[in-house]
VEXKESE-812500 format. One line per 5 residues: their letters; for each residue y negated, x negated, z negated of N, C-alpha, C. Coordinates in steps of 0.1 Angstrom, whole numbers, plus 2048, in hexadecimal, padded with zeros to 3 digits. Layout:
// VEXKESE-812500
A = Y:X:Z:Y:X:Z:Y:X:Z | ... .
This chain:
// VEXKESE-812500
XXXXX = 99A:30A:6B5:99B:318:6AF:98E:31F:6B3 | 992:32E:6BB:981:333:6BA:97E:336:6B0 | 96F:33A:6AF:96B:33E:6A7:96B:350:6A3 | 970:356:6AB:973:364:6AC:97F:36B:6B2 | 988:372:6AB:995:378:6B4:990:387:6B3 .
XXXXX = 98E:38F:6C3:98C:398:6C5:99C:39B:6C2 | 9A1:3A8:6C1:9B1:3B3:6C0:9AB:3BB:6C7 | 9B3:3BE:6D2:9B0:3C9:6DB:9BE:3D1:6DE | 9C2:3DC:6D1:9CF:3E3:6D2:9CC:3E9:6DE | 9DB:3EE:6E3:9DC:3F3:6F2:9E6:3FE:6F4 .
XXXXX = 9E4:40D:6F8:9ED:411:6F8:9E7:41D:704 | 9ED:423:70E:9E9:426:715:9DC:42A:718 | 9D2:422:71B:9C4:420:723:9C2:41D:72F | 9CB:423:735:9C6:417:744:9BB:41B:74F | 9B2:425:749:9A8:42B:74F:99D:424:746 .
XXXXX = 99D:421:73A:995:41B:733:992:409:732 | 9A1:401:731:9A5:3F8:72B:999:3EB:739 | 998:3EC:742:991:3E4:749:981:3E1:742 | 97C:3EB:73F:96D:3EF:73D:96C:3EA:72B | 976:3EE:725:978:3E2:717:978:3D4:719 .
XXXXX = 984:3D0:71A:980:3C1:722:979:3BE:72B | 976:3C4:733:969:3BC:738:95A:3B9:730 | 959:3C4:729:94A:3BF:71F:954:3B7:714 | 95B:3B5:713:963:3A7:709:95E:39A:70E | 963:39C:71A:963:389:721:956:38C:727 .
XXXXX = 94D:396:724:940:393:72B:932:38D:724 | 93C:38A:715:932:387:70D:928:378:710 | 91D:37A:706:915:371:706:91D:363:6FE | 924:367:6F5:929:35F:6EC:935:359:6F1 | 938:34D:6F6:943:34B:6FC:954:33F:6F4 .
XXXXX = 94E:341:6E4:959:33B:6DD:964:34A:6D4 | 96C:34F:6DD:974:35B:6D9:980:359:6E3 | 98E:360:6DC:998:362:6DF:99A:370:6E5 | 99D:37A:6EC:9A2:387:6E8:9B0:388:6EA | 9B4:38F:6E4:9C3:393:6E1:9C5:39E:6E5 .
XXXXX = 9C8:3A5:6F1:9CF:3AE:6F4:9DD:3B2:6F0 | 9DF:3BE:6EB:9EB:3C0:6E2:9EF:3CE:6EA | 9FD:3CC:6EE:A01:3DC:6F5:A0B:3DD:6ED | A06:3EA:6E4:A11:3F3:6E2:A18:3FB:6E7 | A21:3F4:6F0:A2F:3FD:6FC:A27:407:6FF .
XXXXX = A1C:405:709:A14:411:70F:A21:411:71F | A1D:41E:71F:A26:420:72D:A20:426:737 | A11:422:737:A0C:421:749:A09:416:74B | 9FF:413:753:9FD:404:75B:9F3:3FA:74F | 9F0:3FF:741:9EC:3F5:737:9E8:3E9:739 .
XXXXX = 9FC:3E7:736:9FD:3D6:732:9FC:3D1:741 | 9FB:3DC:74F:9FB:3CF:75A:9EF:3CC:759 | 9E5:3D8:75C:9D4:3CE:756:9D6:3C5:74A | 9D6:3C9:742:9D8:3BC:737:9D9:3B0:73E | 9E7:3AC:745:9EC:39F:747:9E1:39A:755 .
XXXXX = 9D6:3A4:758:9D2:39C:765:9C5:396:762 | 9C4:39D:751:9B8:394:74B:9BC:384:743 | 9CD:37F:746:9D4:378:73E:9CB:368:748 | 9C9:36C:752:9C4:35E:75A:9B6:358:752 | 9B1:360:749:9A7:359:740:9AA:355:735 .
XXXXX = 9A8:348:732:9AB:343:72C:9AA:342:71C | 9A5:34F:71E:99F:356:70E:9A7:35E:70B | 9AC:363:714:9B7:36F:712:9C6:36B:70D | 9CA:373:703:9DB:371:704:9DF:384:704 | 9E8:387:70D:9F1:394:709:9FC:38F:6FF .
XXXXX = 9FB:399:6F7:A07:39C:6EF:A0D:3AA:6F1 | A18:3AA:6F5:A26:3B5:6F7:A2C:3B7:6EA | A2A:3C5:6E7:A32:3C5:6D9:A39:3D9:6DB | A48:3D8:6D2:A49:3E9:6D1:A41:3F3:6CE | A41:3FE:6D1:A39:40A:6CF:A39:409:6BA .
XXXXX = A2A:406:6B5:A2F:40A:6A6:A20:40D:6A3 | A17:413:6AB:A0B:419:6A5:9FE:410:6A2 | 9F1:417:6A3:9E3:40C:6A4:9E6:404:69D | 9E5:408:68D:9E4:402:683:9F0:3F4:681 | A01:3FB:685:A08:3ED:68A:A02:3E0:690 .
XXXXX = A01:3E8:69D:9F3:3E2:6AA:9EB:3D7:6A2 | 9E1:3DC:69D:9D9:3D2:69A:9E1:3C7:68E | 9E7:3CC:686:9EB:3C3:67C:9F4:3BA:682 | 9F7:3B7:691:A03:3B1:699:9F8:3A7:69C | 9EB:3AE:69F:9E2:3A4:6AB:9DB:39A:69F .
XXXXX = 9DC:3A2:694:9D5:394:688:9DF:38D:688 | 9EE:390:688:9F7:380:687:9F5:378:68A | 9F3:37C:69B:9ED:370:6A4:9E0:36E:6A8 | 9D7:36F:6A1:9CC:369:6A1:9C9:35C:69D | 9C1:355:6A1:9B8:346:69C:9AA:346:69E .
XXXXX = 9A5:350:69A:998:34E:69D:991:34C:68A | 985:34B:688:982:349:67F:97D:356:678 | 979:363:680:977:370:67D:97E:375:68A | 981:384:67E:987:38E:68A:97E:398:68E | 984:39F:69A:97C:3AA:69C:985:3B1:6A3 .
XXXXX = 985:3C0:6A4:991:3CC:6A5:981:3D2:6B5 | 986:3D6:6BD:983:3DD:6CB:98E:3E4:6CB | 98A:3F4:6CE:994:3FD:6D1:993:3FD:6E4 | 9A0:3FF:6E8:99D:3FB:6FB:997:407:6FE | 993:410:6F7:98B:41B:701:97C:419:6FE .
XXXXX = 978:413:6F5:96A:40F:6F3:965:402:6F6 | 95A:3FD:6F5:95A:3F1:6FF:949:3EE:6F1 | 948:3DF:6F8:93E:3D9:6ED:92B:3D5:6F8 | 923:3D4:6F1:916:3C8:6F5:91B:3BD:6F9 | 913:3B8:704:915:3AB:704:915:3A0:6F7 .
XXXXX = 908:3A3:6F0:903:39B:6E9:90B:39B:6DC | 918:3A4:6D8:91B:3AB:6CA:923:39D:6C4 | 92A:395:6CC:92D:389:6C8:927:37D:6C0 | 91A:37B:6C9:911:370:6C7:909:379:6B8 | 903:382:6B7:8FD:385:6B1:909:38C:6A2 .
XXXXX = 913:38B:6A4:91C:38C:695:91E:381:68D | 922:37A:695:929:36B:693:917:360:68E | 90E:363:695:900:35E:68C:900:364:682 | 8FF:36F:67E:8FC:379:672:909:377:666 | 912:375:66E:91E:36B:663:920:361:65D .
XXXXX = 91C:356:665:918:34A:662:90D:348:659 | 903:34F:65E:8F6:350:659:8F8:353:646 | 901:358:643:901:364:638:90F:362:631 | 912:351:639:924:351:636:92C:35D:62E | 92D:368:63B:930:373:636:944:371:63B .
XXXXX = 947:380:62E:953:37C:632:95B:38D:634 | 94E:396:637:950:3A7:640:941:3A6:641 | 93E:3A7:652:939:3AF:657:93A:3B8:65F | 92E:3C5:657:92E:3D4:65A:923:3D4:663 | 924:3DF:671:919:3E0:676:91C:3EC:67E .
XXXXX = 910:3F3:685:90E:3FE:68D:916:3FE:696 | 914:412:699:91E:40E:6A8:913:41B:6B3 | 915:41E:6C0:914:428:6C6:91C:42E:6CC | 919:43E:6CD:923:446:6CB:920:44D:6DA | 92E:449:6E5:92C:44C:6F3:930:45B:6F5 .
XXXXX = 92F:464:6F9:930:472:6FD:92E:470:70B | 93C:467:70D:93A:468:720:93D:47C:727 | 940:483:71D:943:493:725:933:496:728 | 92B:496:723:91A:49C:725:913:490:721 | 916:485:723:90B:478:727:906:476:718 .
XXXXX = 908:47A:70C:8FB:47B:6FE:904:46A:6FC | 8F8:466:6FA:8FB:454:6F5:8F3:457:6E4 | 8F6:44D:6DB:8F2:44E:6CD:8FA:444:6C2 | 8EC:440:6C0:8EF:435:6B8:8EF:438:6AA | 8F9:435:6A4:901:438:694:8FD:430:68A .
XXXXX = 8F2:430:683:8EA:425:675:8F0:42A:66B | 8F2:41D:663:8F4:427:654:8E5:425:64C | 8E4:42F:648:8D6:430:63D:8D6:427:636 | 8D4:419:637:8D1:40B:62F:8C2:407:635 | 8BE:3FC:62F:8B6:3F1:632:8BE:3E6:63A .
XXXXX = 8B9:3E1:645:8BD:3D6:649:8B6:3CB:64B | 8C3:3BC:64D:8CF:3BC:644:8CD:3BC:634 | 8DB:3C3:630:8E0:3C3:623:8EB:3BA:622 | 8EA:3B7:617:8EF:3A9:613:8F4:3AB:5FF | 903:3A8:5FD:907:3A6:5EE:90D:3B7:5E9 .
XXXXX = 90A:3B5:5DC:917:3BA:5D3:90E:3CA:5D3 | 906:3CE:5D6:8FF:3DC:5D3:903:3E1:5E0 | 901:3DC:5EE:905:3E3:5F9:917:3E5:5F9 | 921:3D9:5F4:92A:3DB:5F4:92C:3E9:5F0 | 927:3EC:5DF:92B:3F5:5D3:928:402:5DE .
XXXXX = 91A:403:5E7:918:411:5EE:923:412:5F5 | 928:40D:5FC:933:40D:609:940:40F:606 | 944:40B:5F6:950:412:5F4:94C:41B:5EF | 943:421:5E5:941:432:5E4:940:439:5F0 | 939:436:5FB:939:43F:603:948:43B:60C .
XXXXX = 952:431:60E:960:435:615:966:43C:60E | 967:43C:5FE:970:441:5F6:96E:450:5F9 | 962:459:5FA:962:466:5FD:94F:467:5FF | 94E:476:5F9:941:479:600:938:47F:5F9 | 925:47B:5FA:920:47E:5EC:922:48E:5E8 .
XXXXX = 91B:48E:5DD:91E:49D:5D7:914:4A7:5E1 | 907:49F:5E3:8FD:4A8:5EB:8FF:4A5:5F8 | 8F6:4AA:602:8F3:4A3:610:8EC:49D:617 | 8E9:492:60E:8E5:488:613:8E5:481:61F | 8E1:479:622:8E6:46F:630:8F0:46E:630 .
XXXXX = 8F5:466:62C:904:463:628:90D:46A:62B | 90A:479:62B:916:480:62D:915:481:63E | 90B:47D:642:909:480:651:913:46D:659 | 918:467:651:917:45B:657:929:45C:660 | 928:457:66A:934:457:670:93D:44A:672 .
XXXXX = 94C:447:673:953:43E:674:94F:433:66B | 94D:437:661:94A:42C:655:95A:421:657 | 966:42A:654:971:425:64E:978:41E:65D | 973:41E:664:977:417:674:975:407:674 | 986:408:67B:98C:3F4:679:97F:3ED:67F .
XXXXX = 97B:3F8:68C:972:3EC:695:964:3EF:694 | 962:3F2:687:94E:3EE:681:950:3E7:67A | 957:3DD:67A:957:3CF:671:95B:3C2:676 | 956:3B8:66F:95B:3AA:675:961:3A3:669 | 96B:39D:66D:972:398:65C:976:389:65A .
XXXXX = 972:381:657:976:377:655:988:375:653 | 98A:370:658:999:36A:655:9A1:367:651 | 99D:359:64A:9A6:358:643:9A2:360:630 | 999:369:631:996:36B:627:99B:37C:628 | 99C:37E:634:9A6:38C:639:9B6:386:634 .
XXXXX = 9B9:37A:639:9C8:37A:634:9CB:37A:626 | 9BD:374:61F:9C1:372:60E:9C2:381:60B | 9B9:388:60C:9BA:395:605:9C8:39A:609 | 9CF:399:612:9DB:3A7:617:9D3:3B2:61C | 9CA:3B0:625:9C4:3BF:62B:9D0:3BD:634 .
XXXXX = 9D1:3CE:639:9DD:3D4:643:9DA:3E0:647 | 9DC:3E5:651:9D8:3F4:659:9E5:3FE:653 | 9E5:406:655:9F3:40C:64F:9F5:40F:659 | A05:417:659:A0A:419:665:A08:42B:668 | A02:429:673:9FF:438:676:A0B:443:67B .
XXXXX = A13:43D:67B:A1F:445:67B:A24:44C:668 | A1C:448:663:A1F:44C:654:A13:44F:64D | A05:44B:653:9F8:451:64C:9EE:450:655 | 9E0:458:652:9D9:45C:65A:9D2:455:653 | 9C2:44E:661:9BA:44A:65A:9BE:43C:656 .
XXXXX = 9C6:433:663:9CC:426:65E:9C6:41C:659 | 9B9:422:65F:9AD:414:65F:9A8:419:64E | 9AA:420:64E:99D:41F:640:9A6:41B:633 | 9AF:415:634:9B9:40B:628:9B3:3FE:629 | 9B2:3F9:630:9AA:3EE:63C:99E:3EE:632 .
XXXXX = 997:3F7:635:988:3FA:635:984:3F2:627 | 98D:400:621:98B:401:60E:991:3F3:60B | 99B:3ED:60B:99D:3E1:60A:995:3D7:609 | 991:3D5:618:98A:3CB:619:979:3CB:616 | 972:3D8:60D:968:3DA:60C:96B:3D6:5FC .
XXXXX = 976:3D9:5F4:978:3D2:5EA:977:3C5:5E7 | 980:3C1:5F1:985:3B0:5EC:975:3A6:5F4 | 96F:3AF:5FA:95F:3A6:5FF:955:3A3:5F2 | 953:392:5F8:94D:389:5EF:93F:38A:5F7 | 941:388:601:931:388:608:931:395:611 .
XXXXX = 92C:39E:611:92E:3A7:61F:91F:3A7:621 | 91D:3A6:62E:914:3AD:632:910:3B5:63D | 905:3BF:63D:907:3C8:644:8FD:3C7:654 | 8FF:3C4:660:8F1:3C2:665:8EE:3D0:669 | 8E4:3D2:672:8DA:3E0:678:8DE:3E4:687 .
XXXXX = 8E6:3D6:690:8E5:3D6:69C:8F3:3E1:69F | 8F1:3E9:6A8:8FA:3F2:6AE:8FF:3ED:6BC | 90B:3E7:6BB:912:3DD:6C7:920:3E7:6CC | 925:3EF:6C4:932:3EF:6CC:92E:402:6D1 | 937:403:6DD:936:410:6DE:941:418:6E1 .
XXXXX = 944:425:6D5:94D:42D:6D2:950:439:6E0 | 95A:438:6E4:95C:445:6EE:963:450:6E6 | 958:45E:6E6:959:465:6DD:95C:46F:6E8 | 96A:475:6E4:971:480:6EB:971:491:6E5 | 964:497:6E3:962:4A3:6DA:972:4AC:6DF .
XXXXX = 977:4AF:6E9:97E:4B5:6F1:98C:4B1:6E7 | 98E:4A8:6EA:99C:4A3:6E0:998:4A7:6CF | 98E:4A3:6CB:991:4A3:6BC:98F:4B0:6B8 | 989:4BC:6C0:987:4CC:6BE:994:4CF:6BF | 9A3:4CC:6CA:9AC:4D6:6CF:9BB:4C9:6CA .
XXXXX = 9B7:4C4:6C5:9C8:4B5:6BF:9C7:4C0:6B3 | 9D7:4BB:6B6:9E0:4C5:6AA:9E6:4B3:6A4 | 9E6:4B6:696:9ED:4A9:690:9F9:4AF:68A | A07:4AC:68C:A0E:4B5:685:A10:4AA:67A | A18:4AE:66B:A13:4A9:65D:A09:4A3:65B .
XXXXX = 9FC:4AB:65D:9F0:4A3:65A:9EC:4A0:64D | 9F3:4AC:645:9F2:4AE:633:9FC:4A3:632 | A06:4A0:630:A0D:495:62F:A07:486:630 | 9FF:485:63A:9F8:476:640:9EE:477:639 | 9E7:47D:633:9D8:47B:62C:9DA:47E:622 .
XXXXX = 9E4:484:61B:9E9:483:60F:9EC:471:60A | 9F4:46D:616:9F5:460:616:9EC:457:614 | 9E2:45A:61E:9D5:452:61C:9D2:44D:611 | 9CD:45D:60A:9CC:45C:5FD:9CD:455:5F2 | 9DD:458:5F3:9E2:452:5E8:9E2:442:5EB .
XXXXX = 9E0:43A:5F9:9DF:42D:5F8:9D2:428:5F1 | 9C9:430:5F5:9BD:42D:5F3:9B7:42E:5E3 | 9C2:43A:5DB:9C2:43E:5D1:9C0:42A:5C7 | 9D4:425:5CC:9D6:41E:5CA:9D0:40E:5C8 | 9C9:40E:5D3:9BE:404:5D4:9B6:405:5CE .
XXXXX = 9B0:410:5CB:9A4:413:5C0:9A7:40F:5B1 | 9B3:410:5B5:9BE:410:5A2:9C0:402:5A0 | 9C4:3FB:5AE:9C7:3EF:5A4:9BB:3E3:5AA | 9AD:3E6:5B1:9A2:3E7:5A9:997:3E7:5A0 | 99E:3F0:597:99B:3FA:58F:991:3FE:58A .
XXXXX = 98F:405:59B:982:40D:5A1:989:41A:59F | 992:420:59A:995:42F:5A3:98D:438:594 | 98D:437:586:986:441:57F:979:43E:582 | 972:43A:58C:965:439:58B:962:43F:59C | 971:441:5A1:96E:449:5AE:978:454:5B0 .
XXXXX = 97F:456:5A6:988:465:5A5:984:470:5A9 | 97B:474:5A3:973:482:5A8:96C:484:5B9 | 967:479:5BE:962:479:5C7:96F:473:5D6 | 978:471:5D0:982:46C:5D7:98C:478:5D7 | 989:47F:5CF:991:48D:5D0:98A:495:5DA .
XXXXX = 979:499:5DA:975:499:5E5:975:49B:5F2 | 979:48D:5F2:97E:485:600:98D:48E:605 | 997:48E:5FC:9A6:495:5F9:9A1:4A3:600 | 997:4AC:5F6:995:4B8:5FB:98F:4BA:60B | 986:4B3:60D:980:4B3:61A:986:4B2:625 .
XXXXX = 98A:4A2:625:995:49A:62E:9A0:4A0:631 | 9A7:4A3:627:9B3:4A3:625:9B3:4B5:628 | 9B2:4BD:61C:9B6:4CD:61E:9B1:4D1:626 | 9A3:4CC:628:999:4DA:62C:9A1:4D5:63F | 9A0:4C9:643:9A4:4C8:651:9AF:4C7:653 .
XXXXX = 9B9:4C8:647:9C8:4CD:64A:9C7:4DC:650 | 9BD:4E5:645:9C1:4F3:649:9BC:4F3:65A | 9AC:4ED:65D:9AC:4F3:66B:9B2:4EC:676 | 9BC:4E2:66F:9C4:4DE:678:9D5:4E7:67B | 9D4:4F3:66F:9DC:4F9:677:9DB:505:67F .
XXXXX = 9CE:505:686:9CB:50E:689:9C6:505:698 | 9CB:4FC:69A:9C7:4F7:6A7:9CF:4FA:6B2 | 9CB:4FC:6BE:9C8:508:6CB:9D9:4FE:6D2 | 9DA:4F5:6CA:9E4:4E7:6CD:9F4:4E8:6C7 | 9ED:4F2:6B6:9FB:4F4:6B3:A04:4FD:6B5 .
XXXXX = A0F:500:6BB:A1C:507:6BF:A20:512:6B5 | A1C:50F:6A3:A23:516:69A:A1D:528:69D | A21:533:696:A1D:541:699:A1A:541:68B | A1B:54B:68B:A12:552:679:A19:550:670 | A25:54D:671:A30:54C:663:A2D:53F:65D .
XXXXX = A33:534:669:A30:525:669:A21:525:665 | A17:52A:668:A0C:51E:663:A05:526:656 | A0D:533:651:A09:536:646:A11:52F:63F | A20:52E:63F:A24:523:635:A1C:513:635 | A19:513:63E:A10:502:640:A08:505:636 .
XXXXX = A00:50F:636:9F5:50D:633:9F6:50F:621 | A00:516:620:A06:516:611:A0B:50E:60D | A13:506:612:A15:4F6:60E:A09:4EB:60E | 9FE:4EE:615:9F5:4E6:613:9EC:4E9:608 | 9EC:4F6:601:9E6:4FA:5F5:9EF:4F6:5EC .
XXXXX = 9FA:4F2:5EB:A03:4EC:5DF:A01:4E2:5DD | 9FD:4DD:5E7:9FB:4CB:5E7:9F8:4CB:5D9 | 9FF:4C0:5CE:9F7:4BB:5C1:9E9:4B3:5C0 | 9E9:4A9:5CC:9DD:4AB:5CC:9CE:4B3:5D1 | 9D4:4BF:5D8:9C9:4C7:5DE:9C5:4CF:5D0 .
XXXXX = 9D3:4D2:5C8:9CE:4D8:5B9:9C8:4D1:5B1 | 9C7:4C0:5AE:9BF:4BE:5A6:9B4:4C1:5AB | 9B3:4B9:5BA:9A4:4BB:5C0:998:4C7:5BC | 9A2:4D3:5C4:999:4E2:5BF:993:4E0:5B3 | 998:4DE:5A7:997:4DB:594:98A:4D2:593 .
XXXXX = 98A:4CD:59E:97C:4C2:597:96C:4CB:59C | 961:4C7:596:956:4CE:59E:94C:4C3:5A3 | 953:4BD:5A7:94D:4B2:5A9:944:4B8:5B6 | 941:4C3:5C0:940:4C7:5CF:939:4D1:5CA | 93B:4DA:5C0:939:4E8:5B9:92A:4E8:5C2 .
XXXXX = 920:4DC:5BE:914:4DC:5BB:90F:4DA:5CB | 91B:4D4:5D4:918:4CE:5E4:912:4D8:5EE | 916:4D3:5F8:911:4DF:608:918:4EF:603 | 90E:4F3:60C:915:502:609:91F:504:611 | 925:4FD:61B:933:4F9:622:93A:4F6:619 .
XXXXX = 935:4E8:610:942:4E6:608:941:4EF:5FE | 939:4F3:5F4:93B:503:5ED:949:50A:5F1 | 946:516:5FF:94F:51C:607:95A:514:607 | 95F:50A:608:96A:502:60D:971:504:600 | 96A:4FB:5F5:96F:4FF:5E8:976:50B:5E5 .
XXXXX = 96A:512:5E3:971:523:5DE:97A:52A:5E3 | 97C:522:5F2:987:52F:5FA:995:524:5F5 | 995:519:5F7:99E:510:5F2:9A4:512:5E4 | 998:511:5DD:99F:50F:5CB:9A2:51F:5C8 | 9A3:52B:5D0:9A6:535:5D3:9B9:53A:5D0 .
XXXXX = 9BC:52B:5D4:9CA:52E:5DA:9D2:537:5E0 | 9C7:540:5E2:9D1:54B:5EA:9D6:54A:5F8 | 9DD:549:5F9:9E1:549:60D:9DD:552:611 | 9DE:55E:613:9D6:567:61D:9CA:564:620 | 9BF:564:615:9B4:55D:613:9AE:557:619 .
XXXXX = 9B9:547:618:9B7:53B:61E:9B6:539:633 | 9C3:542:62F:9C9:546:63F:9BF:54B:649 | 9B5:555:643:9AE:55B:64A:9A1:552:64B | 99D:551:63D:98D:549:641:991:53D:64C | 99E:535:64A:99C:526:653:99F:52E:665 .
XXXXX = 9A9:53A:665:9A8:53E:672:99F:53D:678 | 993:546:671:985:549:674:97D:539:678 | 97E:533:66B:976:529:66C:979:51F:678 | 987:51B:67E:987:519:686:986:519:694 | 983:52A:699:981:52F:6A4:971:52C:6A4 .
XXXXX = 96B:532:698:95B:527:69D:95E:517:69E | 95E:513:697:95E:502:698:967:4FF:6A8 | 96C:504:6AC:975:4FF:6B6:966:506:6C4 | 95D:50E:6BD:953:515:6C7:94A:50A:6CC | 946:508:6BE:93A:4FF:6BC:93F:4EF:6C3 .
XXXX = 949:4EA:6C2:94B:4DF:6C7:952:4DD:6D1 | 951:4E9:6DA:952:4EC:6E9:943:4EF:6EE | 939:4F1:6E9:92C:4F2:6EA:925:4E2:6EB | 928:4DA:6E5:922:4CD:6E5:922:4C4:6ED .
């Protein structure tokens, strides 16, 4: 049995998928499995895949088109390793991120480890490594208690914290196994909610008996500013409503959610309304003025976007989230219509500028 099963979901990469696996099998650490997993990608994928099958570390798995989050919860099936680990094929790892997780696991008989990532901007070369504001390493039940307040939502002020990125991502963690299959962690299926990984996340930051956190920054994120400024999500209010309410749920039974209601609403307003609205205003979406003012008036009915507004929990936050509030708990569509137009012709400026 190794002692590590890398999941490497697969779905059209075939410009990337070589340069993932290869810092896989280039590790220092040489007791690991990886599981390549193709989700019915329909360029040349799964033939790279299979030409990495002659190692003897490797297995491909072929499965139907059913989304990341399917994806990986197919590749834990068939795992045997003693911890998992999630690699997305367009980002790629350290040599050393193996050898040096699996000591710091052992070490700490941990059963989630969290750790750093860097954040690649192959369009203008900017490389950047992503810490969270802790002490390193952290270790036990106080770092746990931080880590679900800050996935659950976001503080009132602007702190660090608010600056921290990919907290809720499958692949900045390492999970023990068989203590992943006791709990029932599962990815949701992204065909039905956004944000599949962070069910995952909240889950498994609950049900951890030992987590700990190390300092080292091993994997690296290929960050596409280009795509996440001009993607249109169509029912994006629908999928993060979902979120939500999973995550609602977990909190509930728990019974953590009255002690993160207000701040989890937050999350609802931010996450959820505020980048539903400037997502219908993306350069991507087809609808004209009729369609995305009803959008956007259906997304102010949301029941939960109305409790959200009602709390003040933010009242006191950034002066962004201030604005966001007021034009929101506003409910007027015209209102709404115009500030997020506006707001998104800057924001789509600015992160064509970066």
């Amino acid at each position: 049995m190794p002692k590590i099963s890398v999941i490497v979901p697969i779905y059209n990469v075939e410009k990337y998928l070589e340069r993932c696996v290869g810092s896989i099998l280039n590790q220092t650490f040489s007791d690991f499995e990886v599981l390549l997993v193709n989700d019915a990608s329909t360029d040349r994928s799964l033939e790279i895949a299979r030409k990495y099958s002659r190692d003897g570390r490797v297995r491909v798995l072929d499965k139907p088109h059913s989304g990341l989050g399917n994806t990986r919860n197919y590749g834990v099936e068939h795992a045997g390793g003693d911890y998992l680990l999630f690699v997305d094929s367009d980002d790629w790892i350290d040599e050393n991120m193996l050898k040096n997780l699996y000591s710091a696991a052992v070490e700490y008989q941990a059963d989630l480890v969290l750790f750093n990532f860097i954040r690649e901007n192959l369009q203008d070369g900017e490389q950047r490594v992503c810490k969270l504001p802790i002490n390193y390493p952290e270790f036990g039940d106080e770092v746990k208690e931080l880590l679900i307040t800050e996935l659950v939502g976001p503080d009132r002020e602007d702190s660090a914290w608010r600056h921290v990125e990919m907290l809720g991502c499958a692949w900045r963690r390492m999970y023990l196994r068989s203590w992943y299959l006791e709990n029932g962690i599962r990815f949701g299926d992204e065909r039905e909610i956004m944000l599949e990984d962070m069910q995952a996340s909240v889950m498994a930051h609950c049900a951890a008996e030992r987590l700990l956190v190390v300092g080292g920054a091993y994997y690296h994120y290929r960050y596409n500013p280009d795509s996440l400024s001009t993607r249109y999500r169509p029912h994006k209010m629908e999928m993060m409503t979902q979120c939500y309410s999973v995550i609602r749920r977990i909190l509930t039974e728990q019974g953590l959610y009255e002690r993160y209601a207000k701040r989890h609403l937050a999350w609802f307003l931010r996450s959820a309304v505020h980048s539903s609205l400037i997502n219908c205003f993306s350069p991507k979406n087809p609808a004209g003025f009729l369609m995305r003012y009803r959008e956007i008036r259906s997304i102010l009915k949301n029941p939960y976007a109305r409790e959200a507004v009602h709390s003040d929990y933010l009242k006191y936050g950034s002066r962004a989230d201030r604005i966001i509030l007021a034009v929101i708990r506003s409910g007027f569509t015209p209102l709404v219509y115009l500030f997020y137009s506006a707001y998104s012709r800057v924001l789509m400026g600015d992160t064509r500028k970066k």
